[in-house]
N, C-alpha and C positions, 0 to 999 in steps of 0.2 A: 504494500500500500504506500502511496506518494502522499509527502507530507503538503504543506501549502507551498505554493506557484508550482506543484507537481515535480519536485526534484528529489529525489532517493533520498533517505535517511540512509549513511554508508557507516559514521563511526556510532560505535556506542563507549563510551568512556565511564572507566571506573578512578578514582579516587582513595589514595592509601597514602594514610598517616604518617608520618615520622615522628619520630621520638623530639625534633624542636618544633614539633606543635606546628610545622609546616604541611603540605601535603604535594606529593606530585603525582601527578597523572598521568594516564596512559591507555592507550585506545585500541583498537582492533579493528581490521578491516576484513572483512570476508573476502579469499581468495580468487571468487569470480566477479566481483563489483569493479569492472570495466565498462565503460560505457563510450558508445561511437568509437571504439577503436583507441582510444586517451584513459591515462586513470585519472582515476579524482584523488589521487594521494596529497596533491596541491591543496586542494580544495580541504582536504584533512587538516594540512599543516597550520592553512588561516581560520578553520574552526578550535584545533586545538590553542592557537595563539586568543584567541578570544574568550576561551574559558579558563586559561590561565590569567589573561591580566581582569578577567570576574572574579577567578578566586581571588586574585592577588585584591582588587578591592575590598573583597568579604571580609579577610583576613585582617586587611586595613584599617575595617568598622569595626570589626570586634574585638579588637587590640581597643581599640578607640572607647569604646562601648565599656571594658571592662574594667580601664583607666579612670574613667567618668563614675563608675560601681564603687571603686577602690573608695576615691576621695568621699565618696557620699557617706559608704560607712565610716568613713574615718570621721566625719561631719554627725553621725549622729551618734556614734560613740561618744564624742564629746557635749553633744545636748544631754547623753543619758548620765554623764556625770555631772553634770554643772546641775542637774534639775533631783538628783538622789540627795534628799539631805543624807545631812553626817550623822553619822551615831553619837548622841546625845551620852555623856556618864551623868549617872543620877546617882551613884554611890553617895555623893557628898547629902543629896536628898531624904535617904534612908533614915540616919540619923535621925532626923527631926521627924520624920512621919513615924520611927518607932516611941521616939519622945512624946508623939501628939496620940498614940496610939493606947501608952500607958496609961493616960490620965483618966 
């Protein structure tokens, strides 16, 4: 089946991790996907070049994204101590409420 303006779909591309959080790609072409006597291996190279500099965006957001995560908790960490009162000692209070207590 012919995708829209009726041109093959020839690569399918998978996606494999690396240990720096990076990913590279890598495609597969079916052995008889010639067409008019030409391949379309070309035609691969500027698809795959397009889904790398997408990842490379994603990648770019989400660095960006998680940076922007970072600061916020660090931002409400410190709302959540500034807004915790202190622990009060009421020892020195004991005293007088066993003094008020006796009477």
């Amino acid at each position: 089946m012919y995708g829209f303006g009726s041109q093959p779909r020839i690569a399918s591309v998978s996606s494999v991790a690396l240990g720096s959080g990076l990913a590279a790609g890598s495609s597969s072409l079916s052995s008889g996907l010639v067409m008019g006597g030409g391949s379309l291996i070309g035609n691969e190279k500027v698809t795959m070049q397009n889904l790398n500099d997408r990842l490379s965006t994603y990648l770019e957001n989400v660095r960006s994204l998680e940076e922007a995560n970072s600061k916020l908790e660090l931002q409400i960490r410190q709302i959540y101590e500034k807004a915790t009162p202190a622990q009060r000692d009421w020892s020195a209070y004991w005293v007088t409420i066993k003094d008020l207590r006796d009477q």
